[in-house]
C-alpha positions in Angstrom: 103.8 -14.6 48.7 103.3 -10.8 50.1 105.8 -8.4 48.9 105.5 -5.9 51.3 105.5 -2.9 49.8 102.5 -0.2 48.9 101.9 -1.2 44.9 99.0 1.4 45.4 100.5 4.2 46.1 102.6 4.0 42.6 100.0 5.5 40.8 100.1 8.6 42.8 104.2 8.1 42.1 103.4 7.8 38.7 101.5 11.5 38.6 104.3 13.3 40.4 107.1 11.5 38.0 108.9 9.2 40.9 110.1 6.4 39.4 108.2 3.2 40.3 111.7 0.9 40.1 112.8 2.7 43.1 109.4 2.2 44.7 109.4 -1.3 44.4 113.6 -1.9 45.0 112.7 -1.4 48.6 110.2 -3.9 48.7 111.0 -7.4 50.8 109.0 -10.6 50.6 106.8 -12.4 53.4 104.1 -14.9 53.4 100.9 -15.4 50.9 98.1 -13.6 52.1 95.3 -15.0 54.8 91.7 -15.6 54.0 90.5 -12.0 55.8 92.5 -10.1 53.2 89.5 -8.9 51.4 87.4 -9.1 54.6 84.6 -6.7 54.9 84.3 -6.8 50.8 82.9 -8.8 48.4 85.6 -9.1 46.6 87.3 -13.0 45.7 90.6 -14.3 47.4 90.4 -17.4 44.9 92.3 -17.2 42.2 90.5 -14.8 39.6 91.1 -12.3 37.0 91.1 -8.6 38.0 90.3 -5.5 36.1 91.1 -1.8 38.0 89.1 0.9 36.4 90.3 4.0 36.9 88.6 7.5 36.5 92.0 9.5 36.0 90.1 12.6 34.7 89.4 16.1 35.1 86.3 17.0 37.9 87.9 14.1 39.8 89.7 14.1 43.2 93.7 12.3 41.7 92.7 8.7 42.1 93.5 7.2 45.9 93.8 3.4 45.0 92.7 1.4 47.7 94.8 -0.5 50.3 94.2 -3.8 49.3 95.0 -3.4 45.6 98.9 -4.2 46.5 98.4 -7.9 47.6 95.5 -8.1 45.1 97.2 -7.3 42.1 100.0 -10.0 44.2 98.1 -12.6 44.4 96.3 -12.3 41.1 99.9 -12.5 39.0 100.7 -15.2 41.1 97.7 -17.3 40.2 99.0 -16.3 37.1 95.4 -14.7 36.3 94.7 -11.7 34.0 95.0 -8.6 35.2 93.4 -6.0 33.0 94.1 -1.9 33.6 91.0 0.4 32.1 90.6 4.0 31.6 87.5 5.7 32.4 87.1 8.8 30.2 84.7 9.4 26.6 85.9 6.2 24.8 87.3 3.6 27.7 90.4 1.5 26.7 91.5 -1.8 28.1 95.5 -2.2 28.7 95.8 -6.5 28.9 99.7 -7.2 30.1 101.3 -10.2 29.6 100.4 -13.0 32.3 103.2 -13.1 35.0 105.1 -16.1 34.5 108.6 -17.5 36.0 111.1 -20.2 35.9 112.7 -19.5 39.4 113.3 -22.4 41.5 113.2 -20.7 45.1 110.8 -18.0 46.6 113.6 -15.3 46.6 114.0 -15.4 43.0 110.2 -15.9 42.6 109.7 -12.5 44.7 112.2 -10.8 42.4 110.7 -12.1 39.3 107.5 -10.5 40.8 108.7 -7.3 41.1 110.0 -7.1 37.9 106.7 -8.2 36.7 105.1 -5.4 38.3 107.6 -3.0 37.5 107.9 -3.6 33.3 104.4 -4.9 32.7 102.0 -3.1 35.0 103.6 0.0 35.8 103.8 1.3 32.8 100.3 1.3 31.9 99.6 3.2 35.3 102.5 5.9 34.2 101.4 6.8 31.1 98.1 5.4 29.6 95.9 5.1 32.5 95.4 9.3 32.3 92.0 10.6 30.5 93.1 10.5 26.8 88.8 11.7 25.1 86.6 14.2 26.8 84.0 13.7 28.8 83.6 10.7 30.8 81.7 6.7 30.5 81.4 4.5 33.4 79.3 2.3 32.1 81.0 1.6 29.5 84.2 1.0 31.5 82.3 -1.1 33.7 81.0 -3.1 30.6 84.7 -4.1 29.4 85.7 -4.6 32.8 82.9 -7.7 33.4 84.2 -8.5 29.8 87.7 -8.4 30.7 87.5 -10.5 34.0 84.3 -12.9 33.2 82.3 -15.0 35.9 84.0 -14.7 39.6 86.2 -11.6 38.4 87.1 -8.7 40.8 86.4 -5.6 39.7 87.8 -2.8 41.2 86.3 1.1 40.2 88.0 4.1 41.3 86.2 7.2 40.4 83.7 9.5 40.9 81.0 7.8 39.5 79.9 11.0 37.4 79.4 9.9 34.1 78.8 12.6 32.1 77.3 10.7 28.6 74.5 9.0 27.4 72.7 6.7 28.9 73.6 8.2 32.5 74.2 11.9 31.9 74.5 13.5 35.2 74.3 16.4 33.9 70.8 16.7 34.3 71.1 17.5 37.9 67.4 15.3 38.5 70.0 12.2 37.8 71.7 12.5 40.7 68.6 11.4 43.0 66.6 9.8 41.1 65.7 6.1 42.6 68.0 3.9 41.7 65.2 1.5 40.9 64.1 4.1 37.8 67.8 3.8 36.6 68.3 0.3 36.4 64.7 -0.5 34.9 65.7 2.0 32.5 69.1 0.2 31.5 67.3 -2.9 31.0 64.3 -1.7 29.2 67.1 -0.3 26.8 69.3 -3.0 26.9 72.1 -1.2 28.3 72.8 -2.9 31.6 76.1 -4.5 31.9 76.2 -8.5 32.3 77.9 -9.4 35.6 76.7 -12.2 36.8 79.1 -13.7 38.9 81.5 -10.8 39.2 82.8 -9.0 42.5 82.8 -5.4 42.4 84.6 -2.8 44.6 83.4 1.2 44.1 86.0 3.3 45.7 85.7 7.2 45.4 82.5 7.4 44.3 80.2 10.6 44.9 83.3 12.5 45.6 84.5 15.9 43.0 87.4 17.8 42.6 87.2 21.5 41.3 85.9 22.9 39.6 83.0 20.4 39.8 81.0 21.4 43.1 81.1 19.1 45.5 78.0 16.6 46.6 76.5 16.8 49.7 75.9 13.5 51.4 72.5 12.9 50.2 73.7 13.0 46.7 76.6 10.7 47.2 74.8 8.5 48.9 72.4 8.0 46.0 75.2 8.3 43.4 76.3 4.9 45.2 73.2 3.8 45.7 72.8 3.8 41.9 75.7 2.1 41.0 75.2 -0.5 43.8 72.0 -1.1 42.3 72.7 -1.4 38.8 75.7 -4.0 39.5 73.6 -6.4 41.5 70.6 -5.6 38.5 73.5 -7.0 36.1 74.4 -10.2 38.7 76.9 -9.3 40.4 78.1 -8.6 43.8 79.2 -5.1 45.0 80.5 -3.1 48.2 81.3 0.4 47.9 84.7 2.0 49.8 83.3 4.6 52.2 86.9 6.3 51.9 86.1 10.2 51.2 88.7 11.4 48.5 89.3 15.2 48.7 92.2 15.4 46.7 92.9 17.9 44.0 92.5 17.1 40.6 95.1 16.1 37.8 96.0 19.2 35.4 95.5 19.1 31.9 93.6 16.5 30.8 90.5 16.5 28.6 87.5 18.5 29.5 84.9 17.0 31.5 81.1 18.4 31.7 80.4 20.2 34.9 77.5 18.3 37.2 75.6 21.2 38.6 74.2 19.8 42.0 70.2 21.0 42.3 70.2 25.1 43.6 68.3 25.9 46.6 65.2 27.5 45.2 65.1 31.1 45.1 61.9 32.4 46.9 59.9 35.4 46.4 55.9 36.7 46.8 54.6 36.3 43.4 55.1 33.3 40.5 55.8 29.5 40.9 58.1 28.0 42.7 59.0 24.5 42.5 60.0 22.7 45.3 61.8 19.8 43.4 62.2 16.2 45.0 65.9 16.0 43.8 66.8 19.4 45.9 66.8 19.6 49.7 62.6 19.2 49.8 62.5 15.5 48.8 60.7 12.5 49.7 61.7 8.9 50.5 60.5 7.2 47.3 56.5 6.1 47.0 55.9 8.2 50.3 55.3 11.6 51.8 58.4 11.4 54.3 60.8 14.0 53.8 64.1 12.2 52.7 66.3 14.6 54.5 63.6 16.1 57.3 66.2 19.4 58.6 67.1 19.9 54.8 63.2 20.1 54.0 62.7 22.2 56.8 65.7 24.8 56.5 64.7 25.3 53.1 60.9 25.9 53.8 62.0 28.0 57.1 63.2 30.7 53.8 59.7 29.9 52.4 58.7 31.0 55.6 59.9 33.6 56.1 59.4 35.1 52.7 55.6 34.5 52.9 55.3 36.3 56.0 56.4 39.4 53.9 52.8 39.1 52.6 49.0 38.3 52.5 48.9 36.4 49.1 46.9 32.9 49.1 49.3 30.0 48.5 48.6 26.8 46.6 50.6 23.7 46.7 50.4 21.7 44.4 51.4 17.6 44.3 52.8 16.6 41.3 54.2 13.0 40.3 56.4 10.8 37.4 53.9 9.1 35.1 54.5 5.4 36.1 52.0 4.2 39.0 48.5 5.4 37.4 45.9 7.9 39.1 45.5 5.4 42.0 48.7 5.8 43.3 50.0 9.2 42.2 47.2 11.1 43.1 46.7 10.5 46.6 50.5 10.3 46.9 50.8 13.8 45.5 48.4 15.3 48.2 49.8 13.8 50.9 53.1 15.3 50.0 51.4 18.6 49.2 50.1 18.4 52.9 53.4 17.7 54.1 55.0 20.7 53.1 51.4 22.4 54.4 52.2 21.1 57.8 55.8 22.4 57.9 54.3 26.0 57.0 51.6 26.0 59.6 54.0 25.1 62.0 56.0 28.1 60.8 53.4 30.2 61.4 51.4 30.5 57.7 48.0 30.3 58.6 45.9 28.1 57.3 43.5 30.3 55.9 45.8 31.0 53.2 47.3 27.0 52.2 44.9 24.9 49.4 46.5 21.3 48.6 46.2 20.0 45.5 47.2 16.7 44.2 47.4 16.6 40.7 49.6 13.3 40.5 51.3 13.1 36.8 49.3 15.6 35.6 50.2 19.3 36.1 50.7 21.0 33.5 54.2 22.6 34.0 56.0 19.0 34.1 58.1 17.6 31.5 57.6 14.5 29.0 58.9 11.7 31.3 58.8 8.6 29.3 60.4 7.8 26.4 60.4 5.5 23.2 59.2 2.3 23.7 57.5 3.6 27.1 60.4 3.8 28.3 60.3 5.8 31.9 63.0 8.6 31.9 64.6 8.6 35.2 66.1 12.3 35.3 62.5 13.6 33.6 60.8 11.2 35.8 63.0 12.7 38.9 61.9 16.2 37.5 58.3 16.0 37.7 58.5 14.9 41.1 58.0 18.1 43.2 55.8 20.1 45.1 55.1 23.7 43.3 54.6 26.5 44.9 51.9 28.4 43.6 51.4 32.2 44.3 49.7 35.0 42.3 51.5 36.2 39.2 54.2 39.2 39.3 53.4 42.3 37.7 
């Protein structure tokens, strides 16, 4: 059964006060859906429970559910599976209504019975308790109840930014936002914190993309915010694709606060003092190598190194430095060679060499921050941190 009407774009009916009865009164009825409905996702067309988790918060674009939701949410009531509705905010909440059941004897009644379902039992939930109630915001959590809510061969469906802006994944700490995924998911399991979801099917839709007054991400930052969250789903068992929709909407007013994520600043340059050159700003590297991660980022940024070295005579020392995990072996020599990266892009700008030394000091300059926790536990935004290339040049007076 396919009632052919957009059950997706309620919730953006529900934000502007339309009434969803008069939404779903001009819906008709056609044929259950084909096997390539959820093509190009990972997503289940067996008969499954279904969880939407929805980031209906401040800092975040006014949730844009997906297309497939409407014969999703369909076809799950019809199976007469679960469907469970959770907010994404400082303490997520699961909303759990009634199964859809029915005693009509012909498919018009059915499809009527249907919409009713949808419009007393579901659209409610979306009106008025899907909204950020608590500050601040908890993916992880919401994800969490959402593999609890659905269990093995679920579908999951996430709409938000995927900011969180709590413990264990505060990205706050602007060194979250690239750090490897691989140093956040060993760091959920050393800790115990990633979600189980073995078996689950995930969808991530809207993630990496801000409403004001949270800046926005460029794409290397979203890419790696969904990178992240890719990685830690398949980490906890299950499978995942990620909605390359952009979401540029506007945010909902008046809900509860939500902690600003300050994107890394272009360094500010000048003769004299230390400047660090951090891996997550626009002069990284691809992880365990001395490639530039974003090659015309690197060299626009060190093009205003450039330029504001020419201004002067003063020798210039660049210094490697690395997270702790690896050892010597590794980090040392890695930490040079990316030191001589940034070496070659000045020389080629014109900085003789006369006045370049490269150092590789691996995990041990002294400037870098305690990266590992309790337990040994690596840090991945201290980790992130201490991954940069400093800039070394004599003290101001």
């Amino acid at each position: 059964m396919r009632i052919s009407c957009s059950f997706h774009r309620l919730f953006g009916a529900a934000v502007t006060g339309v009434l969803m009865a008069a939404a779903l009164a001009a819906c008709g009825s056609s044929s259950s859906s084909s096997p390539g409905l959820l093509s190009g996702t990972c997503l289940t067309n067996k008969a499954a429970p279904l969880a939407l988790v929805v980031g209906s918060r401040s800092n975040t674009p006014n949730p844009k559910l997906p297309a497939l939701l409407d014969p999703l949410l369909e076809d799950t009531a019809n199976d007469q599976q679960q469907i469970s509705l959770i907010r994404i905010d400082g303490q997520p909440k699961v909303f759990t209504p009634p199964l859809f059941s029915t005693t009509a004897q012909n498919s018009a009644a059915r499809t009527q019975d249907l919409i009713s379902y949808l419009n007393d039992s579901v659209g409610p939930i979306l009106q008025s308790k899907i909204h950020a109630q608590v500050p601040q915001a908890d993916v992880l959590t919401a994800l969490d109840l959402a593999a609890s809510a659905t269990g093995t061969n679920g579908n999951i469906i996430i709409v938000d930014s995927g900011l969180q802006t709590v413990a264990p994944l505060d990205y706050q700490d602007p060194n979250l936002l690239l750090a490897p995924p691989s140093d956040v998911v060993t760091y959920l399991r050393q800790k115990g914190l990633l979600p189980d979801l073995t078996g689950r099917h995930v969808l991530l839709s809207g993630f990496g993309y801000t409403a004001s007054p949270q800046p926005p991400l460029n794409q290397p930052q979203r890419t790696n915010v969904v990178a992240q969250w890719t990685a830690i789903i398949k980490a906890g068992g299950g499978c995942v694709t990620a909605d390359p929709t952009p979401n540029t909407s506007a945010e909902i007013a008046g809900l509860p606060q939500v902690g600003i994520v300050t994107p890394p600043a272009t360094p500010a340059f000048s003769n004299c003092g230390t400047i660090a050159l951090a891996d997550a700003g626009s002069v990284g590297f691809v992880v365990g190598t001395a490639t530039f991660r974003d090659p015309p980022a690197a060299e626009a940024t060190l093009q205003q190194l450039a330029d504001t070295l020419k201004q002067g005579t003063e020798q210039i020392r660049l210094i490697g430095s690395t997270s702790s995990e690896g050892g010597d072996a590794v980090n040392n020599p890695l930490s040079l060679q990316r030191a001589q990266a940034v070496e070659k892009v000045l020389l080629s700008m014109d900085i003789p060499a006369s006045r370049i030394t490269t150092v590789g000091d691996g995990s041990h300059w002294s400037g870098r921050v305690n990266d590992i926790g309790s337990g040994g536990v690596l840090l991945p935004a201290q980790a992130e941190q201490d991954r940069a290339v400093i800039v070394q040049l004599p003290q101001c007076t």
